[in-house]
DOFI-22595 format. One record per residue (C-alpha): residue in one letter; x, y, z. Coordinates in steps of 0.5 Angstrom, whole numbers, plus 500, padded with zeros to 3 digits. Example, Ala and Ser with C-alpha at 12.3 -4.5 7.8 and 13.67 -1.06 7.14 Angstrom:
a525491516/s527498514/
This chain:
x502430536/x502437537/x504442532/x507449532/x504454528/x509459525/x508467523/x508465515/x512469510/x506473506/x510476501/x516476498/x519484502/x515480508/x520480515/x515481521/x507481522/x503484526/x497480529/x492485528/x487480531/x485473534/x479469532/x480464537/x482462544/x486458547/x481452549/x478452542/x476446538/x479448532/x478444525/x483445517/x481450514/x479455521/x481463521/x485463527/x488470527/x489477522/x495478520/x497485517/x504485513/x507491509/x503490504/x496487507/x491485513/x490477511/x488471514/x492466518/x488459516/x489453521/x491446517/x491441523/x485439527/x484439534/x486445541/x488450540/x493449546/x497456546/x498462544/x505465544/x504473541/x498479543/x494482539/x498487536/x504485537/x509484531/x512477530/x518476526/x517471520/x517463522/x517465530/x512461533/x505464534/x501458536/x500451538/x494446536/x494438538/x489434542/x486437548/x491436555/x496435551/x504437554/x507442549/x511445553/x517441550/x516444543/x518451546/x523449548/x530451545/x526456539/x528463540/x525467544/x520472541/x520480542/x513483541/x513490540/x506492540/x504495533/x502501530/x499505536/x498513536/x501516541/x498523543/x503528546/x505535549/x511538549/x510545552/x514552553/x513556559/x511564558/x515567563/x511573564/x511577571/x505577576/x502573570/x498566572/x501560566/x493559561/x490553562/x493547559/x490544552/x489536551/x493534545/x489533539/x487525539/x485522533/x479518531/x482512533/x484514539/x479511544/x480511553/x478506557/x478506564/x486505565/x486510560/x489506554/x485504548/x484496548/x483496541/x486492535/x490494529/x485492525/x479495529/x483502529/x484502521/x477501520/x474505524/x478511522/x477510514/x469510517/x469516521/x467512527/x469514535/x471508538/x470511545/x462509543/x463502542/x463495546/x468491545/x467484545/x474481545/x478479551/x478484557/x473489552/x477490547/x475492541/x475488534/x473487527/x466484529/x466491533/x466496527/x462490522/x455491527/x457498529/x451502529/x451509523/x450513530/x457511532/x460514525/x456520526/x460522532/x466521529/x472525534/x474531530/x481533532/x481540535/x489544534/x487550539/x493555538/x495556544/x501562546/x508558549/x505551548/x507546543/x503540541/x505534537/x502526535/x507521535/x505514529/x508509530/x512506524/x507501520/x509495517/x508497510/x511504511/x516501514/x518496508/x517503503/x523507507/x528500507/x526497500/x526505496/x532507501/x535501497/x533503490/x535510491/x543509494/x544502491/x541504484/x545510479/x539513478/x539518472/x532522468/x529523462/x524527461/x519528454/x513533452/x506529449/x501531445/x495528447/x489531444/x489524439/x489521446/x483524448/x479524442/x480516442/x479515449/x471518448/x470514443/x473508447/x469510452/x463510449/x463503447/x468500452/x465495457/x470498462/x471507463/x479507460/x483512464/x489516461/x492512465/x491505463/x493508456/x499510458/x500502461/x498500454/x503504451/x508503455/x507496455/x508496446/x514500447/x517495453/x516489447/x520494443/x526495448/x527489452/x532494454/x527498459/x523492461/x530489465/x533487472/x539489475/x541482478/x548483481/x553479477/x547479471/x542482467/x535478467/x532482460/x524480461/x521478454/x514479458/x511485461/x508486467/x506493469/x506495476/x501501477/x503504484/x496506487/x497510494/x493508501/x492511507/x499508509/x504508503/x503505497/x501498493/x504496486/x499491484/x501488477/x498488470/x501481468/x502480460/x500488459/x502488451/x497482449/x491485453/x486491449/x485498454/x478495456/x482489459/x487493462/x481498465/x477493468/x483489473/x486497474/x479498477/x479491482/x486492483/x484499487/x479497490/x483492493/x488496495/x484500499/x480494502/x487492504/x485486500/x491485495/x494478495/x502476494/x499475487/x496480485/x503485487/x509480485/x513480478/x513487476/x518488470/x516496470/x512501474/x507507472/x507512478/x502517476/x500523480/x496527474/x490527478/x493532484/x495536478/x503534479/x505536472/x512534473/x516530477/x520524479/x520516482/x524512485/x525505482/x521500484/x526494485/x526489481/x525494476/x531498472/x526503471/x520506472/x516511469/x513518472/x507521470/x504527470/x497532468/x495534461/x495541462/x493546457/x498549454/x499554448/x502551442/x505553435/x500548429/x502550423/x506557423/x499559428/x498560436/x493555438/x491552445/x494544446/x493539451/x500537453/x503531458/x510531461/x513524463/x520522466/x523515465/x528514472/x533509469/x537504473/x544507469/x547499471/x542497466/x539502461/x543507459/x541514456/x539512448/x536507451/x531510455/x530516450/x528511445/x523507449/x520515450/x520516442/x517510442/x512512448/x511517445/x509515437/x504511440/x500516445/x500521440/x497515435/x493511438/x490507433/x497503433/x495501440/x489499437/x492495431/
């Protein structure tokens, strides 16, 4: 008997997918264990795998299309097989097509007497932004991200998906000429005329705004910020790096001491839950990595009870995951506290948004060299400022200033961190 294919949930925010890309056809033998189809959700591009043997009989959705969550996509069974009556009764299904970039002008005419209106300007077009002769890009999602992160010009590829559209295969064979070419947008200044390109709100952007709009109008935030001294944290971390397996980052220090303080103050390491307080007695860090559109929160798991060059090691494979778009729902589920860190773009100070299910999280900023008084004497220091947003529902402001001082002590000693 045949059997429907659904839009799987990929993730614990996923409500929609895009299919980004098919790998198969209607018509095509297909076994257990087959990639049928890409599948791009608000945190990822994954594989959509095939259980069942047999015709892949139909195909609901296109690509590009955005397809709520258990809606029907596809359907496998033997070959001339009537599945029609599977379809029957299920919902109907609305695709709006994903992600396309959408050039446009909007212009402003000069009135000047006796004087011709200046030629007009072509908006700028991105990379991905390739014309075809019914001038719209055939082009899947995927195709596009890909070519963009490589500098690759669509306009000089042949597409070998249906109707010449362009696919993943496409970018993986393009030639090195093809990045070479890569379309630069041109912005020429123009009297009486604007310009202006419109995106696309992308799946993962869009579960960004709905989740931290969330965060920030249900949650009391409030802030606490402190000064730290880390020229001890300096000097450790050389000699860290000068025998470590893996580079330690003062990031992953800050993650290590965060951790120890989190198992000091179960407090901070909590959730709001509605009618109760869920305190967590393990910890697990998120550290917030941006990409090209938003941001991913991949999870150190047990983060207290892992040494630096651990913690260093899965931070290094989890960022290039990240940008791979390879993250897995494993890999961003369960985060009981979350590190933001914007101290190599120089932010010296600045506040999160909580990341739910968290009560807090913690906003880092650059080691700047500052002048100091040491013993009576101006010398020169090196000092990071942090700020813990708290969930007021949850933490209340001793606590978060306790856990600070305990962050604190250890960045500033840490040989404790060590112990």
């Amino acid at each position: 008997m045949a059997e429907v294919i659904r839009m799987p949930k990929m993730s614990d925010t996923m409500t929609d997918g895009v299919i980004a890309a098919w790998h198969k056809k209607v018509g095509d033998k297909v076994k257990s264990g087959d990639i049928l189809a890409d599948v791009e959700t608000d945190k990822a591009t994954m594989e959509l795998e095939n259980f069942e043997n047999g015709v892949l009989l139909y195909i609901g959705v296109e690509t590009g299309a955005s397809v709520p969550v258990n809606a029907i996509i596809a359907i496998v069974g033997k070959e001339g097989e009537d599945y029609k009556s599977l379809l029957e009764g299920a919902p109907a299904v609305t695709v709006a097509p994903a992600a396309e970039e959408k050039p446009a002008v909007e212009e402003k005419s000069a009135a000047v007497a006796a004087t011709p209106a200046p030629a007009p300007v072509a908006a700028a077009v991105p990379v991905a932004t390739a014309v075809t002769g019914d001038d719209r890009l055939k082009a899947s999602p995927l195709a596009r991200k890909i070519a963009e992160d490589k500098g690759i010009d669509l306009r000089n590829l042949q597409g070998s998906g249906d109707n010449g559209r362009i696919v993943k295969r496409d970018l993986d064979n393009a030639p090195a000429a093809a990045a070479a070419q890569a379309a630069t947008p041109v912005f020429a200044p123009v009297v009486g005329q604007e310009a202006f390109t419109e995106v696309a709100v992308s799946q993962m952007r869009k579960t960004i705004a709905r989740r931290l709009a969330e965060s920030k109008f249900s949650a009391p935030h409030f802030y606490l910020t402190i000064d730290i001294d880390m020229e001890a944290a300096m000097a450790a971390r050389t000699e860290i790096n000068a025998v470590a397996s893996a580079k330690v980052s003062f990031n992953d220090m800050v993650v290590k001491a965060s951790a120890l303080a989190l198992r000091k103050h179960p407090k901070v390491n909590s959730s709001w839950l509605g009618d109760k307080i869920r305190f967590n007695q393990h910890v697990h860090i998120g550290v917030a990595m941006a990409v090209e559109e938003g941001l991913l929160v991949p999870v150190v798991r047990f983060a207290d009870s892992k040494p630096l060059s651990q913690i260093a090691g899965e931070v290094k494979v989890y960022a290039g995951k990240a940008k791979e778009k390879k993250l897995q729902p494993t890999d961003w589920e369960g985060n009981t506290f979350t590190i933001s860190n914007l101290g190599m773009f120089g932010i010296e100070e600045f506040t999160a948004i909580i990341n739910p299910p968290d009560a807090c999280i913690l906003a880092v900023g650059a080691i700047r060299e500052t002048p100091v008084v040491k013993n009576g004497q101006l010398a020169v220091g090196h000092r990071m400022k942090v700020t813990l947003s708290c969930d007021h529902r949850v933490v209340d402001g001793a606590s978060g200033a306790e856990f600070l001082q305990t962050l604190k002590g250890l960045l500033e000693a840490p040989v404790r961190m060590l112990a």
